[in-house]
C-alpha positions in Angstrom: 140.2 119.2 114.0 137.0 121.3 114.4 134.4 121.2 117.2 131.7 122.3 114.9 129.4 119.1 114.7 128.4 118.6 111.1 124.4 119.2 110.3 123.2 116.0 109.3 119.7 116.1 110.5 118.1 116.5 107.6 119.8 113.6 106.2 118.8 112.0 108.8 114.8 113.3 108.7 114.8 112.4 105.3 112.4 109.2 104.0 114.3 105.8 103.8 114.4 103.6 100.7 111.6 101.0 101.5 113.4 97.7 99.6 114.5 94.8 100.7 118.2 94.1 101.1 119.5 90.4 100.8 120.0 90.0 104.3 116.6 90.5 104.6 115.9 93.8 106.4 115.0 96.9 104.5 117.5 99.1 102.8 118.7 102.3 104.9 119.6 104.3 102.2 117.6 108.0 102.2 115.4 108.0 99.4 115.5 109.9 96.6 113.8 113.4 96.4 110.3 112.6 94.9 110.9 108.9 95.1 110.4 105.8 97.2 113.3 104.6 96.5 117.1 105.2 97.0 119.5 105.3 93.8 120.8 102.4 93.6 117.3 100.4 94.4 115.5 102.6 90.9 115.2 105.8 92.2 117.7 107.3 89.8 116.8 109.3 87.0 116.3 107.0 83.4 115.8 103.7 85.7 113.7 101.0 85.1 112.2 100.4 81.8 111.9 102.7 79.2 107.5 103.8 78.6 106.1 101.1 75.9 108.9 98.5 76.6 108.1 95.8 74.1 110.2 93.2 75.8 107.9 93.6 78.9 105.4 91.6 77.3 107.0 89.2 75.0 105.6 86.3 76.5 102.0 86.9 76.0 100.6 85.4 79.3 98.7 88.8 79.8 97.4 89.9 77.2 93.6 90.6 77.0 92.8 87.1 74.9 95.1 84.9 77.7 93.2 86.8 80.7 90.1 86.3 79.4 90.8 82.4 78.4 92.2 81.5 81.6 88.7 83.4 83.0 86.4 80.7 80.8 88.6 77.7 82.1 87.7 79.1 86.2 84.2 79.6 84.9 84.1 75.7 83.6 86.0 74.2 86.7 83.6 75.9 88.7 80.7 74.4 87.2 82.7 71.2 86.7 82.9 71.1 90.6 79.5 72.2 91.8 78.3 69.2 89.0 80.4 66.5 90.6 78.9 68.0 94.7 75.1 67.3 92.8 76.5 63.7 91.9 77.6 63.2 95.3 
């Protein structure tokens, strides 16, 4: 066996991965060069989706028509409720 103590400061300097782990604390994994993350919470190369992903948006709850209908119905509770305080 060897005395020699094995250099693991920098590992150990290095920034953690900042998710959260099922148990509730934050993962202790070093993060990956560049990256907030470690590699197996997305911080490996090609993760995540791919630029333009069409799936992403199948739904349709944010496109610029829903966001700005949703914005209307605030508008027209809002004026519902301040009718309904005058009636009071």
């Amino acid at each position: 066996m060897s005395n020699r103590s094995p250099n693991t400061r920098p590992m150990l300097a290095s920034p953690r991965c900042g998710a959260k782990i099922r148990s509730g604390g934050s993962c202790r994994s070093p993060a990956v060069r560049g990256k907030r993350r470690c590699r197996m919470h997305g911080g490996a190369p090609e993760s995540g989706a791919p630029r333009g992903n069409q799936n992403a948006r199948k739904h349709g709850l944010f496109t610029k028509a829903a966001t700005a209908e949703r914005k209307q119905i605030e508008v027209l509770l809002a004026d519902a409720r301040k009718l309904l305080q005058q009636m009071k």
